[in-house]
C-alpha positions as CSV (number, residue, x, y, z in Angstrom):
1,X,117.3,-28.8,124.1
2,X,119.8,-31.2,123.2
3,X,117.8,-33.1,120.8
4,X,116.3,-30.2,119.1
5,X,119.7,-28.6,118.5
6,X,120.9,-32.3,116.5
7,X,117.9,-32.1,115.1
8,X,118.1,-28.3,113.7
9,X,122.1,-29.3,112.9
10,X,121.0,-32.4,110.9
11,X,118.7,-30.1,108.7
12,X,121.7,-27.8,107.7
13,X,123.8,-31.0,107.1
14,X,120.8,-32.2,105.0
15,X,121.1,-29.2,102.9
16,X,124.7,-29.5,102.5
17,X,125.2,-26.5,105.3
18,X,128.0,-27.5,107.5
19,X,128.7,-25.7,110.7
20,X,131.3,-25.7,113.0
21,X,133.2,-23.5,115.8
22,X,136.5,-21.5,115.6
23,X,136.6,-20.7,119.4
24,X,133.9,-18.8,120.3
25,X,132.3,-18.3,117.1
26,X,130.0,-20.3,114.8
27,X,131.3,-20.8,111.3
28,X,129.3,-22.1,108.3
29,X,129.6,-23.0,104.7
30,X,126.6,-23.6,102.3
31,X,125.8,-24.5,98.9
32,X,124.8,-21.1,96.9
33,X,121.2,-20.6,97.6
34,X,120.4,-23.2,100.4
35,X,120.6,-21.0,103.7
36,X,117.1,-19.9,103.7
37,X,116.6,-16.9,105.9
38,X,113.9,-18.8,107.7
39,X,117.0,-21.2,108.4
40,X,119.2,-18.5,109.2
41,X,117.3,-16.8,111.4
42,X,116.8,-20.2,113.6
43,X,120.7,-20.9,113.4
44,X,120.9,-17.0,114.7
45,X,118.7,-17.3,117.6
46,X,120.4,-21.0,119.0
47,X,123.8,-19.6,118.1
48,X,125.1,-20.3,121.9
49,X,123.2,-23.5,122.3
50,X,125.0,-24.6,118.8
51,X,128.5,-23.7,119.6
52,X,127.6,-25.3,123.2
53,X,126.3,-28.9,121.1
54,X,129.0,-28.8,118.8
55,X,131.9,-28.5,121.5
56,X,130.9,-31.1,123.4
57,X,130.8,-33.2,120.6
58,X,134.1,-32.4,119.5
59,X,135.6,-32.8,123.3
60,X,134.0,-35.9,123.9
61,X,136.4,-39.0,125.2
62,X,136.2,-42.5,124.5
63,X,135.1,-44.8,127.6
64,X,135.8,-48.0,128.4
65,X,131.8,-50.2,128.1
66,X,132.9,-53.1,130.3
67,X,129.3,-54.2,131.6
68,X,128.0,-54.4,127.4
69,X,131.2,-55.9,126.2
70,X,130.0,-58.7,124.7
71,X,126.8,-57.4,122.8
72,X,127.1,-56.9,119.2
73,X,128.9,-54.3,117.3
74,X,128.8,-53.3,114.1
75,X,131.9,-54.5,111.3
76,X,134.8,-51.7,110.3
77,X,134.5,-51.2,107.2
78,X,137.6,-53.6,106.0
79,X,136.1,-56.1,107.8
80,X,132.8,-55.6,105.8
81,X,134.9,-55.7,103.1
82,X,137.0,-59.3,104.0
83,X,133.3,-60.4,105.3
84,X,131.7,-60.0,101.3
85,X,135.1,-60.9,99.8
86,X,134.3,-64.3,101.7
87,X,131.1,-64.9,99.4
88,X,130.8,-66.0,96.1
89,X,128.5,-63.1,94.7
90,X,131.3,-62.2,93.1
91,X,134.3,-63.1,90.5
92,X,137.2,-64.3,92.0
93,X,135.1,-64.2,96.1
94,X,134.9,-67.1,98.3
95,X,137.7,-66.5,99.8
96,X,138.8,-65.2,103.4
97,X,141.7,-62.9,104.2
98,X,144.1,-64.9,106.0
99,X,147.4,-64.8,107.3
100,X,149.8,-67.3,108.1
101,X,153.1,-66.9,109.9
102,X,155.6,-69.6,111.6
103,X,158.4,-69.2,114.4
104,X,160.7,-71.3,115.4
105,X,162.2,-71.8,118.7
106,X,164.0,-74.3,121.2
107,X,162.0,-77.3,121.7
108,X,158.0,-76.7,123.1
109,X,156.8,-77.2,126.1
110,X,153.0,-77.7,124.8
111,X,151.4,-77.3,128.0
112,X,153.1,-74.5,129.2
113,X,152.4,-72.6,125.7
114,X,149.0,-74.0,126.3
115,X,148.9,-72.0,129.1
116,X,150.4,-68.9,127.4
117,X,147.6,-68.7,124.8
118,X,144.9,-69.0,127.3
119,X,146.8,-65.6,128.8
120,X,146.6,-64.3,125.5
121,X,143.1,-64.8,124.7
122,X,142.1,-63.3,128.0
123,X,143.9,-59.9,127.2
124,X,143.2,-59.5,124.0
125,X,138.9,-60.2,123.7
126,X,138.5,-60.3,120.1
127,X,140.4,-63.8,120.5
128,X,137.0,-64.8,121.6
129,X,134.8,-62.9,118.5
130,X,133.0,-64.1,115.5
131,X,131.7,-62.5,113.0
132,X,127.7,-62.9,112.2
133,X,127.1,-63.4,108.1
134,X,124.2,-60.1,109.1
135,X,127.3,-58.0,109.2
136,X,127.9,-57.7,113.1
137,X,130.7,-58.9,115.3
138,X,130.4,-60.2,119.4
139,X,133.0,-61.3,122.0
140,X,131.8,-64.4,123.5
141,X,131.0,-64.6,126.7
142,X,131.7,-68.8,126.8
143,X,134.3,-69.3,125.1
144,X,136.1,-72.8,125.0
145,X,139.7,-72.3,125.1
146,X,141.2,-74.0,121.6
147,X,143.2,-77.4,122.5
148,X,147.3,-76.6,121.1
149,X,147.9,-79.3,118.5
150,X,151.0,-80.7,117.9
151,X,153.1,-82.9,115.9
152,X,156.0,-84.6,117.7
153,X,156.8,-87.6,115.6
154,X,158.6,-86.8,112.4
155,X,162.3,-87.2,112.0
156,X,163.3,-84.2,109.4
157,X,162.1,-80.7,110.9
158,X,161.7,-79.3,107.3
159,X,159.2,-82.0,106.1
160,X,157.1,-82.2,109.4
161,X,156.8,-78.2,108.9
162,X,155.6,-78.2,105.4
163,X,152.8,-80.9,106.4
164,X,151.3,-78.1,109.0
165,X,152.1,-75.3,106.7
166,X,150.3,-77.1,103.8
167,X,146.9,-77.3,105.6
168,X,146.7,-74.4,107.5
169,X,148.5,-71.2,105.4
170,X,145.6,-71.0,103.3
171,X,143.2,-72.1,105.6
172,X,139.5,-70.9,105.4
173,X,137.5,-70.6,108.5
174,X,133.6,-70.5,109.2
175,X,133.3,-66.6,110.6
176,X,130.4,-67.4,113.1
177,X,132.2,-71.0,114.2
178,X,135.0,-69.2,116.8
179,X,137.6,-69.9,116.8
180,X,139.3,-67.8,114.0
181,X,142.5,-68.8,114.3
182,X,144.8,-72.1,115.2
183,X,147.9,-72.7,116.7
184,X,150.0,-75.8,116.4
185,X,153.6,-76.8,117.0
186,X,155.6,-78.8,115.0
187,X,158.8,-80.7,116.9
188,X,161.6,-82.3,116.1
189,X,164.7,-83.4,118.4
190,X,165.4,-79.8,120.3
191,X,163.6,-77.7,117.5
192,X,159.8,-76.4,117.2
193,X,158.2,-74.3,114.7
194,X,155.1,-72.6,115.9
195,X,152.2,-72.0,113.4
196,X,149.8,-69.5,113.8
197,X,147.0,-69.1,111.7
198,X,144.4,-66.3,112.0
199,X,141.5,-64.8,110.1
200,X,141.8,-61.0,109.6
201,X,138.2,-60.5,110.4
202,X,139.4,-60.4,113.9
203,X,143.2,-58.8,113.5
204,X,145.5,-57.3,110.8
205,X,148.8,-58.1,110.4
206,X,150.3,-55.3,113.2
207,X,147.9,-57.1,115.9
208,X,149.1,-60.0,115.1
209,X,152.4,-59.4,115.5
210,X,151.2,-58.2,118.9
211,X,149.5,-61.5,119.6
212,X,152.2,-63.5,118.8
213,X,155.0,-61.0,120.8
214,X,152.6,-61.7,124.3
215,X,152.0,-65.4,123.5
216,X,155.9,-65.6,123.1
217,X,156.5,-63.2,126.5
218,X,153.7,-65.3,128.8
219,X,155.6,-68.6,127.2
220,X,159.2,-67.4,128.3
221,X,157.9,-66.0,131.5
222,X,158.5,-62.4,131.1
223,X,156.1,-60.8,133.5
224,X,152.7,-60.4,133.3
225,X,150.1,-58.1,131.1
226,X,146.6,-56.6,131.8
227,X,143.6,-56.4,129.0
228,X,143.7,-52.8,127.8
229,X,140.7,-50.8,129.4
230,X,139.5,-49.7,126.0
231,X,138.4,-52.3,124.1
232,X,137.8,-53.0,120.3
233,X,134.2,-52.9,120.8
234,X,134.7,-48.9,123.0
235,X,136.8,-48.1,119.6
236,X,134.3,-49.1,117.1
237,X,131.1,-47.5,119.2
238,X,133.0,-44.2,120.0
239,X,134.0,-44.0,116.1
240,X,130.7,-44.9,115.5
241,X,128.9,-41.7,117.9
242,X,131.2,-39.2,117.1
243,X,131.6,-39.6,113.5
244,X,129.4,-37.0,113.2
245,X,131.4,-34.5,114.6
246,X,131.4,-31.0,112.7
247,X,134.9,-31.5,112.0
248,X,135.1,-34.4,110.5
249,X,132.0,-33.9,108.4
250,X,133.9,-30.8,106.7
251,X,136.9,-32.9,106.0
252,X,134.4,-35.3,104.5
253,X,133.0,-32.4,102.3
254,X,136.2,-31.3,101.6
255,X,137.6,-35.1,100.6
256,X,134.2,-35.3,98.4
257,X,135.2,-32.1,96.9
258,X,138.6,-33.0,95.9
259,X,137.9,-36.2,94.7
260,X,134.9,-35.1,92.1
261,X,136.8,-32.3,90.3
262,X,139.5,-34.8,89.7
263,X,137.3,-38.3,89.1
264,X,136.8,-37.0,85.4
265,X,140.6,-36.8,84.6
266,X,141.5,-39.8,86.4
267,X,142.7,-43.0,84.2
């Protein structure tokens, strides 16, 4: 019954019919003309089985896919976005979105911050995606840990940091070649300057303040933290099911019907 009721709702949305619930009761809204009786009179006699279709699908919760967590998913659509931007079809493309940041703290201990990013990686899994050029992201299943790099040899702080910021703040990186990022420490005397440099195919800039917060917690010993049970992958697939959903469909139509009576007086 299931299956002809999406399939009965997707020929109203077809039309441009949109239907929804206000509690108990089935709302629609139609395009002059398009709500046939023929159509009517179907919508009529599933009227319970509708409302009961279209409240599930508005109470339905996101779940955590731990046993299909590293098949592929499909791209947000920024990240399709930064993934065409990265191609030279275009004016002023071939380039990645990139960020760049540095902190400096007491002298490194490289292994133990070694260790720390490990921890990272392991509780946050899209330190272990790539991207696919087809326009699909995966979280790698083997995954080799990067290696820390480090400079330790330079006598003036200021002009050992500028050699690392110089090659890796604009840094371009090969989005099916993990991984998508790079972390080196520059030392000098009882100073280090930590550089992190990441891809925003796989995090904006409020994740990666995240990213470096934990790296800097695990590295000062300040407890211990557990992978979130939802993943990046549960977000994207529950979006990706439910976007569907009666309500957000009439905010689209709504959105769509803003935006066109206004495109012709925009500048």
């Amino acid at each position: 019954m299931s299956q002809e009721i999406s399939k009965l709702l997707e020929k109203c949305y077809e039309k441009g019919i949109c239907l929804w619930t206000q509690g108990e009761k089935l709302k629609f809204k139609a395009p002059k003309g398009v709500f046939t009786q023929d159509l009517k009179d179907k919508v009529k006699q599933e009227k319970f089985a509708i409302i009961e279709h279209i409240n599930a699908l508005e109470n339905e919760k996101i779940s955590a896919d731990k046993e299909h967590i590293n098949e592929p998913f499909l791209l947000t659509e920024v990240q399709s976005s930064y993934l065409i931007g990265r191609n030279d079809f275009y004016e002023y493309g071939g380039i990645g979105c990139h960020a760049y940041v540095e902190v400096e703290i007491p002298k490194c201990d490289r292994e133990k911050m070694q260790v720390a990013l490990n921890k990272v990686i392991d509780i946050h899994p899209m330190l272990k995606a790539v991207v696919t050029k087809d326009g699909y992201q995966r979280i790698l299943k083997d995954f080799e840990y990067p290696v820390i790099g480090e400079n330790a040899g330079g006598e003036d702080l200021h002009e050992e940091v500028l050699k690392a910021r110089k090659r890796l703040e604009q840094k371009n990186y090969d989005c099916d070649k993990p991984p998508l990022y790079e972390l080196f420490i520059t030392t000098v005397g009882e100073k280090s300057v930590v550089h992190f440099s990441m891809d925003m195919l796989l995090a904006d800039s409020i994740s990666m303040g995240i990213i470096l917060n934990d790296l800097l917690d695990f590295y000062n010993g300040k407890g211990e933290k557990a992978a979130p049970e939802i993943s990046f992958r549960d977000v994207i697939l529950f979006n990706e099911v439910t976007k569907n959903k009666p309500s957000k469909r009439v905010k689209r139509d709504e959105g769509r019907a803003y935006w066109l009576e206004r495109i012709n007086a925009l500048p």
